[in-house]
Legacy VTK file of the C-alpha trace (Angstrom):
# vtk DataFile Version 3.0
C-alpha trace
ASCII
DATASET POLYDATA
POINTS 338 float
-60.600 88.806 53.374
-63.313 87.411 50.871
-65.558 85.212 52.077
-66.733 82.343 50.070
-70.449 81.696 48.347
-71.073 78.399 49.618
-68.725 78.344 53.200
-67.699 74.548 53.890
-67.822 73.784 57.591
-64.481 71.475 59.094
-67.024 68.892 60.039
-67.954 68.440 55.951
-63.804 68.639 55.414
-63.316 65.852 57.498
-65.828 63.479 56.515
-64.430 64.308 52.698
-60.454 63.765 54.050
-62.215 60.246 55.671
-63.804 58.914 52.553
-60.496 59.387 50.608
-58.672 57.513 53.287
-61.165 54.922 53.032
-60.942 54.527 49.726
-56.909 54.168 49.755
-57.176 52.096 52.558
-59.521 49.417 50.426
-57.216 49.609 47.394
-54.372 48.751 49.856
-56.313 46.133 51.075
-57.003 44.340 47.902
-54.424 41.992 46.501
-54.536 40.023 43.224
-52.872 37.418 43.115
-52.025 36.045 38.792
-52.427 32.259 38.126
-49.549 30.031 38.798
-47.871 32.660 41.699
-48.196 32.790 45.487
-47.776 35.843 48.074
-46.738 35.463 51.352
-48.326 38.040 53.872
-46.101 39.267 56.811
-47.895 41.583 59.568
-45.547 43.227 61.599
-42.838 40.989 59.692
-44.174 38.090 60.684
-45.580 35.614 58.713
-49.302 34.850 58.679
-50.783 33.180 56.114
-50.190 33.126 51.751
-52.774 34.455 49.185
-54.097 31.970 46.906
-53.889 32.960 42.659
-57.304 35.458 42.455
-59.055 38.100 44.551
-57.567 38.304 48.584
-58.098 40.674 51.222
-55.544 42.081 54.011
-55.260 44.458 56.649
-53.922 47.842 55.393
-50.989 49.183 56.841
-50.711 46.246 59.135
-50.058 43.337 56.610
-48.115 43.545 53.579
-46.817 41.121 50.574
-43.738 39.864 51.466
-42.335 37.266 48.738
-44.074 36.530 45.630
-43.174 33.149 44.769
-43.537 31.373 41.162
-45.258 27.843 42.078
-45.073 26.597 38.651
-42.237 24.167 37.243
-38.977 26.140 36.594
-36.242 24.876 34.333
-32.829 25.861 35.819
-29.539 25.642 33.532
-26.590 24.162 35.930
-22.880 25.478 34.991
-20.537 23.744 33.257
-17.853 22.194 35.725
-14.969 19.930 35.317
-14.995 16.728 37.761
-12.443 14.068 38.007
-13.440 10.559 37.508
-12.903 7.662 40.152
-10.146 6.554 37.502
-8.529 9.909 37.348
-9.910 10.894 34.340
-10.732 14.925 33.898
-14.167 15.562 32.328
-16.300 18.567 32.292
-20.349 18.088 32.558
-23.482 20.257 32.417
-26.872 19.491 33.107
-30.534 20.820 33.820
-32.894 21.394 36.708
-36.505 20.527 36.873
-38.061 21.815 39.780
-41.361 22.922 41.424
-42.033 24.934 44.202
-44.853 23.625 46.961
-44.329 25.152 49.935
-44.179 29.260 49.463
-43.971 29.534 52.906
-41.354 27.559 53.028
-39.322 28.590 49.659
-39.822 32.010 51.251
-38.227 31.966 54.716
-36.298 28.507 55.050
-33.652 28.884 52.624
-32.073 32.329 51.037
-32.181 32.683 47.309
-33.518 29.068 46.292
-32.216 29.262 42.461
-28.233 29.744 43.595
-29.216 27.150 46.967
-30.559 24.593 44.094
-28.071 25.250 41.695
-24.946 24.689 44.700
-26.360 21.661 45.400
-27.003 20.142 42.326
-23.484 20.998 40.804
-21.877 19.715 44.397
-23.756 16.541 43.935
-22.647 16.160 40.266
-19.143 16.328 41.468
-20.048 13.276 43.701
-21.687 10.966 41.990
-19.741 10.939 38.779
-16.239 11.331 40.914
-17.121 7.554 42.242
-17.499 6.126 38.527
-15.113 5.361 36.361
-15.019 6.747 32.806
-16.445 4.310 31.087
-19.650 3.946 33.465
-19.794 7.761 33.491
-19.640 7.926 29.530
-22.161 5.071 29.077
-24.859 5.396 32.297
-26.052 9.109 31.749
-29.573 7.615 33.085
-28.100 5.867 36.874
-26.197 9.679 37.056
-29.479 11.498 36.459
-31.483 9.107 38.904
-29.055 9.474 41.363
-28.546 12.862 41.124
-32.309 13.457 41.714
-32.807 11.235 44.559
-29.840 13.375 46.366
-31.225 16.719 45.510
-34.640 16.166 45.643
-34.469 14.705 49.320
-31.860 17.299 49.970
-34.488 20.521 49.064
-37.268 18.508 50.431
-37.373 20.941 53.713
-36.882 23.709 51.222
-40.541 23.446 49.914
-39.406 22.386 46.822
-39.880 19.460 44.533
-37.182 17.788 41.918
-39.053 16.484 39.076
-36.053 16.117 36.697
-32.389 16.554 36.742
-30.785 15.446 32.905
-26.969 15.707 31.968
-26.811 17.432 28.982
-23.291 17.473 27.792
-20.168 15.209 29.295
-16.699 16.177 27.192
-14.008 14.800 27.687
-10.299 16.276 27.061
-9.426 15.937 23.599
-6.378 13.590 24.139
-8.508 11.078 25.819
-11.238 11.389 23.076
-8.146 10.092 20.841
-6.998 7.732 22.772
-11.123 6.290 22.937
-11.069 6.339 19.255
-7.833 4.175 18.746
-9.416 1.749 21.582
-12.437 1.684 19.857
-10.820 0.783 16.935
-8.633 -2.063 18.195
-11.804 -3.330 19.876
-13.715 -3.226 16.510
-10.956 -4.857 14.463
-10.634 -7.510 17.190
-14.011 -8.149 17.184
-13.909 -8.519 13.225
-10.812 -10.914 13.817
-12.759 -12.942 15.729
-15.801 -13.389 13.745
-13.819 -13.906 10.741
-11.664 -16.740 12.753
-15.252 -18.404 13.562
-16.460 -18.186 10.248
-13.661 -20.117 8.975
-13.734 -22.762 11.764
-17.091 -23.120 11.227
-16.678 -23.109 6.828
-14.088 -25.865 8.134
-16.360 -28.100 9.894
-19.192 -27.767 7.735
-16.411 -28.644 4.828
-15.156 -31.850 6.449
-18.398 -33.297 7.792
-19.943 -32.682 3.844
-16.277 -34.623 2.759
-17.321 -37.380 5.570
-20.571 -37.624 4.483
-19.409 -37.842 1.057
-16.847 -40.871 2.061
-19.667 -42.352 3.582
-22.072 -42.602 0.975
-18.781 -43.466 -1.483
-18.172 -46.417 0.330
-21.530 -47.562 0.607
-22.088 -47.475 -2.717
-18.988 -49.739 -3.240
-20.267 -51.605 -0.565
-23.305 -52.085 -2.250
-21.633 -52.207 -6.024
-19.447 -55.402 -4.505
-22.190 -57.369 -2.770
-24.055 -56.934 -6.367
-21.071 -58.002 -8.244
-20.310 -61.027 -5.710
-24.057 -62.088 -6.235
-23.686 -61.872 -10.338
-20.720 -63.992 -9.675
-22.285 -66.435 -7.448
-25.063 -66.939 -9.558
-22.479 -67.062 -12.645
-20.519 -69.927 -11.427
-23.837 -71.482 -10.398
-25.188 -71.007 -14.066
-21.636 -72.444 -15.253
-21.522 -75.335 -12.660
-25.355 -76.584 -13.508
-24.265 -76.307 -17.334
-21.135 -78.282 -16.428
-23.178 -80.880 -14.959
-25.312 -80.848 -17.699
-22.702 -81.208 -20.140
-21.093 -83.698 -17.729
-24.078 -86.011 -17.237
-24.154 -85.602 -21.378
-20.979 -86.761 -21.936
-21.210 -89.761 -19.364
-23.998 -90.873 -21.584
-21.688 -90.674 -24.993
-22.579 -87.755 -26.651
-19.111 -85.584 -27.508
-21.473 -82.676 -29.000
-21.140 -81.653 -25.386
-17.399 -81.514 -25.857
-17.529 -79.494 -28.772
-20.287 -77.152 -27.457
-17.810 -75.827 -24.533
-14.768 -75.777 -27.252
-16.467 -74.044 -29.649
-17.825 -71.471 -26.671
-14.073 -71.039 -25.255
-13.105 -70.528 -28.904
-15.496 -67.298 -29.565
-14.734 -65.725 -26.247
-11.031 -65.720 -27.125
-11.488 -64.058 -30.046
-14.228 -61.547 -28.406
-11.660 -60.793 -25.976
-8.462 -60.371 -28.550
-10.402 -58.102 -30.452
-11.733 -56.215 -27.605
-8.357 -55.066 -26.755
-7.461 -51.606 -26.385
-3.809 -51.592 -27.877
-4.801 -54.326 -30.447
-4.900 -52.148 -34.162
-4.673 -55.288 -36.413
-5.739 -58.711 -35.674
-3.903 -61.857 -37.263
-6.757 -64.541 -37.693
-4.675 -67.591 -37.152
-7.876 -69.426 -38.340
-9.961 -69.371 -41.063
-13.408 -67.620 -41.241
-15.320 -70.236 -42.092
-13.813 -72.069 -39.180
-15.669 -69.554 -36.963
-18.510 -70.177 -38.982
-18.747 -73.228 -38.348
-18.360 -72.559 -34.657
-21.292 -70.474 -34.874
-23.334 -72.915 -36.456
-22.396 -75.853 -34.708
-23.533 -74.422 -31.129
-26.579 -73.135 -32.955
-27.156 -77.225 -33.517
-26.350 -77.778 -29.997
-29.321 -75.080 -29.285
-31.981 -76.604 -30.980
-30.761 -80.330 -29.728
-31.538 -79.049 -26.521
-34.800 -77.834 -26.893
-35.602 -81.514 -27.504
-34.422 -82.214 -24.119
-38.337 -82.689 -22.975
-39.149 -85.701 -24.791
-35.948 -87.858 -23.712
-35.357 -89.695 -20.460
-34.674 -86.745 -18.599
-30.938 -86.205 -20.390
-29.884 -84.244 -22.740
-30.343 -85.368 -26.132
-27.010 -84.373 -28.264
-27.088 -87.273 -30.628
-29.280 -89.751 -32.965
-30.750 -92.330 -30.657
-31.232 -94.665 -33.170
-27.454 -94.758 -34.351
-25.187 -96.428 -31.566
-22.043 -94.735 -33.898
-21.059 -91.222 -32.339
-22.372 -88.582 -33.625
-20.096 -86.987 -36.483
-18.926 -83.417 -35.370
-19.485 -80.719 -37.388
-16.839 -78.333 -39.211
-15.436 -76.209 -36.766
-12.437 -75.633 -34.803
-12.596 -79.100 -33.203
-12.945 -81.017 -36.208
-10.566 -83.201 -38.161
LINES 1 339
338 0 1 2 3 4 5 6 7 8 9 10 11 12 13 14 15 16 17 18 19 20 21 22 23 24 25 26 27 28 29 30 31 32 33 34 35 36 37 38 39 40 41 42 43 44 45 46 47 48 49 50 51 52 53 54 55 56 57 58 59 60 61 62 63 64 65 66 67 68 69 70 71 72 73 74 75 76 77 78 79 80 81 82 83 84 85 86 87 88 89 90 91 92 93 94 95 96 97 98 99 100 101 102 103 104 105 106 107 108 109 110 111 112 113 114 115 116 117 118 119 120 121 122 123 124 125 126 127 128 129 130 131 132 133 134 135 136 137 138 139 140 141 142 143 144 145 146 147 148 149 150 151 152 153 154 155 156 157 158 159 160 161 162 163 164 165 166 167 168 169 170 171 172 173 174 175 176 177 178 179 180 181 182 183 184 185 186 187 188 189 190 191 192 193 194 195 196 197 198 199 200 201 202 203 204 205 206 207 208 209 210 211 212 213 214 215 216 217 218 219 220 221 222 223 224 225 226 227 228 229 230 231 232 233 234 235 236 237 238 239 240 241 242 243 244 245 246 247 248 249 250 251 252 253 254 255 256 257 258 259 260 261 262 263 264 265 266 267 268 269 270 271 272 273 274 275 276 277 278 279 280 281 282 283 284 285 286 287 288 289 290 291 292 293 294 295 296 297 298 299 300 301 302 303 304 305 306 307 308 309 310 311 312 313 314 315 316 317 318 319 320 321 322 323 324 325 326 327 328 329 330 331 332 333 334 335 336 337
């Protein structure tokens, strides 16, 4: 047998065998640990403590990893499921998870697989809450379902280590018979709706019509109100004008003057006429007097005028003859002459 150069001694074979095992026995006693993940430790299978996200250190060969648990928020899709409303109506739902492990300790040993545990309990819970609502509140309260929903689950996982941030329904469908029979309620609702706004607007186009007609009587009749009282006072103060000319004329006649006479002859005489040619079916007028008659008419209360304007100077009468003659006074052509 050939011997070797340099002969190694079993003392220098175990100290080389030692360092090796040393050296495996440090790698195996390192653990890192990634951001946003947790280990558990187990020694003997027990467990002991949980590494932290960086550099850790455990006992080779006597502790190991045992569940590496994600501790950041996890978005969980739950299945669709068909649930029957409080009302008997048949609707199938589907949602989302929000959740967040705390506890890895917990997450790890108190409950077996904690996405299927989560996902059971959420879908059971779904089944609940919308199975006491009727169809309607189950159609139009997505929000009270999702609050509820998370206040059952995330009290229910609560020993699990695990928090609830967020449960959402995403999709509600319901069968397509009842989506038409929605649609035609809908409808009747809508055109009942436009019934009734249609029936107020005409009520209201009604009143606003008759109180504008009563206004409108209102202010007719107190403008005839008004036009009468007017037309009573022009009357009143008429037949006072007539009754102080009468009394005039009347006091002038006492005192002998017939001038007066003639002056309320002659003015009946004119109006006639006015009033017979004013006539609406009168086309051709028969003068059953002569012109210069009317002439003379004119003329003589002209005279009767300007007689009167001497009434100032007199004893307080009215001066419609000669003073100095005691004879009456001559009337003049006219209609009351001869």
């Amino acid at each position: 047998m050939q011997q070797l150069p340099f002969p190694i001694e079993g003392f220098a074979i175990f100290v080389i065998l030692a360092v090796i095992l040393a050296i495996v026995l440090v790698f195996m006693g390192i653990k890192s640990v990634p951001q946003g993940m947790e280990y558990t430790v187990e020694r003997f299978g027990k467990y002991t403590k949980t590494l932290t996200p960086g550099l850790n250190l455990i006992v080779p060969i006597v502790d190991r990893v045992g569940s590496k648990i994600n501790m950041r928020e996890t978005v969980m899709d739950v299945e669709s499921q068909e649930v029957i409303t409080r009302d008997n109506a048949q609707v199938t739902a589907d949602g989302v998870v929000f959740f967040q492990v705390i506890s890895a300790a917990k997450a790890a040993y108190e409950v077996n697989n904690l996405e299927r545990a989560i996902m059971n309990l959420t879908k059971t819970n779904l089944r609940t809450v919308m199975g006491g609502m009727d169809l309607d509140a189950v159609l139009s309260e997505r929000d009270a379902i999702n609050t509820k929903l998370l206040t059952v689950v995330d009290q229910a996982t609560n020993p699990w280590g695990v928090k609830v941030t967020r449960i959402e329904i995403k999709d509600i469908s319901p069968p397509r018979d009842l989506v038409d029979a929605m649609a035609r309620q809908m409808k009747a609702e809508r055109e009942k709706r436009a019934t009734i706004l249609e029936a107020e607007g005409d009520k209201q186009s009604a009143i606003l019509q008759a109180d504008g007609q009563k206004q409108a009587a209102i202010l007719e009749a107190e403008g005839r109100k008004e036009a009468a009282f007017r037309d009573a006072e022009a009357r009143e103060r008429e037949a006072q004008a007539e009754a102080r000319a009468t009394a005039i004329v009347s006091k002038a006649i006492a005192g002998g003057n017939v001038q007066a006479i003639n002056y309320f002859v002659a003015l009946k005489y004119t109006d006639a006429l006015k009033h017979l040619a004013s006539s609406p079916n009168q086309k051709v007028l028969m003068m059953p007097v002569e012109a210069a008659s009317i002439i003379g008419s004119v003329a003589g209360i002209a005279d009767l005028a300007k007689e009167a304007l001497n009434f100032k100077g007199g004893d307080g009468a009215l001066d419609l003859g000669d003073d100095d003659d005691d004879s009456p006074t001559t009337p003049r052509s006219g209609p009351w002459s001869g």
